[in-house]
C-alpha positions, 0 to 999 in steps of 0.5 A, spaced: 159 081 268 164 083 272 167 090 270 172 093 273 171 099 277 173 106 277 180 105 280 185 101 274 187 095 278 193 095 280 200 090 279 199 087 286 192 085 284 194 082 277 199 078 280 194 075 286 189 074 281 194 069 276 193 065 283 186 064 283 183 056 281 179 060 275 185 064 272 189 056 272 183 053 268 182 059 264 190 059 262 187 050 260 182 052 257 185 058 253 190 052 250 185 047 249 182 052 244 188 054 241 192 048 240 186 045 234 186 052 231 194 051 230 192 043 228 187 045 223 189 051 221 197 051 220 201 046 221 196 040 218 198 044 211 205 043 213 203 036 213 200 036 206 206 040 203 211 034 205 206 029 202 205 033 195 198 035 196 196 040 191 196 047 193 188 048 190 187 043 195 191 045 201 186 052 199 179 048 198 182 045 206 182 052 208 174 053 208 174 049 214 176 056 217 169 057 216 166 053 222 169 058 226 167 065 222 160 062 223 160 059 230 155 064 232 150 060 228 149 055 233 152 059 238 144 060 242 144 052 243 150 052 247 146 057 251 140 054 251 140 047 251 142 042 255 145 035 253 142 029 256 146 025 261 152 031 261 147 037 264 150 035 271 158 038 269 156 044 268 152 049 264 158 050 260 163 044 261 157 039 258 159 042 252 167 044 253 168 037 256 165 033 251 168 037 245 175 037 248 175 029 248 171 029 242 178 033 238 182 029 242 179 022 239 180 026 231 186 027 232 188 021 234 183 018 229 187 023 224 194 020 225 192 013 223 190 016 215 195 017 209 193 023 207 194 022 199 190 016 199 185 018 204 183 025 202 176 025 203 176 021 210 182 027 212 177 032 210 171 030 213 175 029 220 178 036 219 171 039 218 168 035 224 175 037 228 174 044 226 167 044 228 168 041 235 173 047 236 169 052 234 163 049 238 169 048 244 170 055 244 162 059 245 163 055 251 169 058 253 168 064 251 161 063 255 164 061 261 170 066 262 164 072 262 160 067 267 165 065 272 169 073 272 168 076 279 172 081 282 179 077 283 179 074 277 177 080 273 174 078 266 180 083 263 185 079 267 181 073 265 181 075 258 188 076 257 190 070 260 185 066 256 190 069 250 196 067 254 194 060 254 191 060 246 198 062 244 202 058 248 198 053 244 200 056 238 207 054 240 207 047 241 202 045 236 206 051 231 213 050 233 214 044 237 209 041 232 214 042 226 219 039 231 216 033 232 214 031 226 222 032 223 224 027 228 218 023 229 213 023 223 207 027 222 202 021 225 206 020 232 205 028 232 198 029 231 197 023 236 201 026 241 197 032 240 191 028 241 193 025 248 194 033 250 187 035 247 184 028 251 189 029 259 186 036 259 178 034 258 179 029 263 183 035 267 176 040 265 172 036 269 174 039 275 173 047 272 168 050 277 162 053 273 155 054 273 150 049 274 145 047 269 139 044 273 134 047 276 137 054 279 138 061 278 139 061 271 133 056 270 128 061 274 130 066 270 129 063 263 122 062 266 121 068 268 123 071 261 118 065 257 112 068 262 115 075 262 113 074 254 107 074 255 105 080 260 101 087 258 106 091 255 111 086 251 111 085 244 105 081 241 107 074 239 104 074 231 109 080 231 114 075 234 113 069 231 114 074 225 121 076 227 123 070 229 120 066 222 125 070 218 132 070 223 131 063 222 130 062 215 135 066 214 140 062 219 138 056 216 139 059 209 146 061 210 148 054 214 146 050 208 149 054 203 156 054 207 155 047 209 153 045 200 160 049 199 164 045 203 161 038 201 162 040 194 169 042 196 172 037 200 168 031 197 167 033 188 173 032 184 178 038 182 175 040 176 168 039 179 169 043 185 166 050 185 171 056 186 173 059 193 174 066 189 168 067 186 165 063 192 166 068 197 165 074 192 159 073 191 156 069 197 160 072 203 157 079 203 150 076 203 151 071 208 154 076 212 148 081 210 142 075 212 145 073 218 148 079 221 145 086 217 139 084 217 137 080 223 140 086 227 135 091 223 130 086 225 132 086 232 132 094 232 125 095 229 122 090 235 126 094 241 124 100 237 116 097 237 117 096 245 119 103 246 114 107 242 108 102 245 106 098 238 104 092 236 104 091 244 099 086 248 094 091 252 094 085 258 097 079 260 096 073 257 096 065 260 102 061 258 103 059 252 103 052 250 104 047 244 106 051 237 106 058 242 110 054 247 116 053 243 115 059 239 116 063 245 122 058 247 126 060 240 125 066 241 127 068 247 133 063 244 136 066 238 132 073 238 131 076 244 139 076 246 139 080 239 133 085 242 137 086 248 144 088 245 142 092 240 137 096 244 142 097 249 147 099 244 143 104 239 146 106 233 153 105 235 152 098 233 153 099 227 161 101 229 161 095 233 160 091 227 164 095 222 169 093 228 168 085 229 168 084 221 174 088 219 178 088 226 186 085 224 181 082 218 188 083 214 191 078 219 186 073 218 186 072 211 194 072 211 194 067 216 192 061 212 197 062 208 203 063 212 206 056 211 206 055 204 208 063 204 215 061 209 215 054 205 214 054 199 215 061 196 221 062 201 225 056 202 225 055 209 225 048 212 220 046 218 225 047 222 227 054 221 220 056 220 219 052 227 224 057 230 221 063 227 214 063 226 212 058 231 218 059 237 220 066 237 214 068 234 210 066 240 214 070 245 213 075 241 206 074 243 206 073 249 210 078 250 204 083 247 199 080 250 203 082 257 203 089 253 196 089 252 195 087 258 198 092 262 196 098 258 189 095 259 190 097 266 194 104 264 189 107 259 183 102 258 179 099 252 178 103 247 185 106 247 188 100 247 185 097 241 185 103 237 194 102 238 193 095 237 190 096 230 195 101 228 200 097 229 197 091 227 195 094 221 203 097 220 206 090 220 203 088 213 209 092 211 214 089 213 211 083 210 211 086 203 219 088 204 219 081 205 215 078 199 220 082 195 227 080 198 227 083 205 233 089 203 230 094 209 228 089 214 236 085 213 238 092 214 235 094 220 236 087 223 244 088 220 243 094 224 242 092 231 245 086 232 238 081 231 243 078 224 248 077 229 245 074 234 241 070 230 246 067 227 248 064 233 243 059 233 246 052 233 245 048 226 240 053 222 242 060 225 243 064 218 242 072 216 235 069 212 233 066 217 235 073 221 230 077 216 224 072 218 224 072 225 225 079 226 220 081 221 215 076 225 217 079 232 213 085 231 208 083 227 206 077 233 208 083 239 203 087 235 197 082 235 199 080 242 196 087 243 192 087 239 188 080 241 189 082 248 184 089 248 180 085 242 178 080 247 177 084 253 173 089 249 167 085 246 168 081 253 165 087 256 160 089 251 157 082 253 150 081 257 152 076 261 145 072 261 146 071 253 154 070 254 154 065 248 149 068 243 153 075 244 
């Protein structure tokens, strides 16, 4: 992984290192990983409130989120594990390339549907869309920590890769709802498609690990040998250990994908609750597939370290059942051994901080549209000018914040303002919940009533009261979102840069 030395990079090494092939591809990538979420998870929803679907329903429709919160689950074969016949693209672009043509064909398949009278179909393509991305982004995740070096640092990597995520926002958000005013929502999510499908073929050139026989290769033999050498843990202690991170990730995998099954697929009043869904099987399946692996994971790197249950000399190679033991292990338990062992009790803060880091955004995020839409009576266009074009300036611009005070006064201190600020923005919201007096106050104030005004055809004080309330929320995530990514990036042990 490449880190940033001692000295802070200066301007004149970020601007040669926007320059860089990586940095252009990590902005494409960056997009192609944003522009499903914005599909998937915020504009379609403004689709189906044109077309009367019912708000439970638009609810149920959420749960697809849920491929992204547990993407973890699956994320060591996209370490591990080459895809027959793609392998030669590249360790990471064998499972981006594929995943990006792949949403492309969706969406495209999507615009084909009524969404009222095939509802089910709809679903079932937006959970597999939603899964394809989520998969889409381990690899990318993956590959902007592989392919970080010292001109394309992986703090300036990071933040372009959100640069690229929000100018996705923009167009599947704002030009989306453009769009679809003009053209219809089908043309729309076809012409997002045909985007999706152009940047698979153009990811095709991207540079990248190889995936054959090379250095990565060796070394994960080394490590299946290396597992078997004096000194290492026994392998019934590992086969025990493995036994019950798998049947736990098994267990959780099942329970989420029952529930969304039942969900999308059962009539409305068979469907389990969402609620009662997450208040009573949410902390479990965090406990089963976090808490406890994690704890497991300490107490093998504890054995190691205090010299028990250790082999006392080298064993052969393992073959048959052992071989594909020690191949899982090293696969789904080792990467976990390695971080919590090098990590120690402050594990328990870094999970603490990815489980509730701006967890307020995220669960209103889902009901923004409705919330812009349904409750205050926006039309697409003005939310299109608010939330989805002004907005994402708004971001950019705090990404580019976050990105220079990365570079003034490092990580932490740059995720700790950006979770006070994001943190403080909820307020503005409430006022706007309940009239928004003080925010049209203060944008009477400064002039922001007036200039928005201006706007052609839907420039108005309301919509004043929205955009400005939006602007410091998105300037605030963009900071936020910028020191976030580059701080877990950089906790990462590049050889399990897909699992961690």
């Amino acid at each position: 992984m490449a880190e940033s030395k001692g000295e802070k990079p200066g301007w004149g090494e970020v601007l040669r290192a926007m320059g860089q092939r990586k940095t252009g591809f990590m902005a494409l990538f960056g997009f192609a990983s944003g522009l499903p979420f914005a599909l998937f998870l915020g504009t379609l929803y403004a689709w189906l409130s044109e077309v009367e679907v019912d708000l439970e329903t638009m609810g149920v429709f959420s749960l697809i989120g849920l491929a992204y919160a547990f993407q973890f689950l699956w994320s060591p074969l996209i370490d591990k594990v080459n895809i027959i016949g793609l392998h030669r693209l590249g360790r990471r672009k064998q499972w981006m390339v594929p995943a990006q043509l792949l949403l492309g064909a969706i969406l495209v398949t999507m615009s084909l549907l009524e969404p009222r009278t095939q509802l089910g179909w709809f679903s079932l393509l937006a959970g597999i869309g939603a899964f394809a991305s989520a998969t889409q982004d381990i690899a990318i995740n993956a590959w902007r920590i592989d392919v970080a070096d010292e001109k394309a640092t992986l703090d300036i990597l990071s933040t372009v890769y959100q640069m690229g995520y929000r100018l996705a926002a923009l167009v599947g958000g704002a030009f989306g709802l453009i769009i679809a005013a003009r053209i219809g929502w089908p043309e729309t999510y076809a012409l997002m498609g045909a985007i999706l499908l152009a940047i698979g073929f153009i990811g095709l050139f991207a540079p990248d690990l190889r995936s054959g026989r090379g250095e990565r290769d060796e070394e994960a033999d080394a490590q299946l040998l290396a597992l078997r050498k004096a000194g290492e843990l026994r392998p019934d202690i590992r086969a025990r250990a493995l036994s019950v991170v798998a049947l736990l990730w098994a267990g959780a995998i099942a329970v989420v994908l029952t529930f969304m099954v039942m969900s999308l697929a059962f009539p409305p009043d068979e469907r389990p609750n969402p609620t009662e869904f997450t208040l009573n099987f949410g902390p479990w399946i965090i406990v089963a597939t976090v808490v406890i692996p994690a704890l497991i994971a300490g107490w093998l790197a504890a054995q190691k370290r205090d010299g028990t249950n250790l082999l006392t000399r080298d064993e052969p190679p393992s073959q048959g059942a052992g071989f594909v033991m020690d191949h899982l292990y090293r696969a789904l338990v080792l990467p976990l051994v390695e971080f919590v062992g090098r990590m120690g009790w402050s594990l328990v803060l870094i999970l603490a901080l990815v489980l509730t880091y701006r967890i307020c955004d995220q669960i209103w995020g889902t009901f923004a549209y409705p919330f812009y839409l349904g409750e205050l009576q926006y039309t697409n266009d003005e939310v299109a000018f608010a939330s989805k074009f002004f907005g994402v300036f708004a971001i950019l611009a705090g990404l580019a914040v976050g990105g220079f005070l990365l570079t003034l006064i490092g990580r932490m201190a740059t995720l700790t303002i950006g979770a006070l600020l994001a943190a403080l923005t909820n307020l503005l919201y409430a006022d706007l919940a309940v009239g928004g007096a003080n925010m049209q106050a203060v944008s009477d104030a400064v002039g922001f009533t007036w200039a928005i005004s201006q706007v052609p055809a839907i420039g108005s004080a309301s919509l004043a009261k929205l955009t400005f309330t939006i602007f410091f929320e998105n300037l605030a995530i963009g900071i936020a979102g910028a020191a976030f990514v580059a701080y877990l990036s950089s906790i990462v042990n590049k050889r399990y840069s897909a699992v961690q």
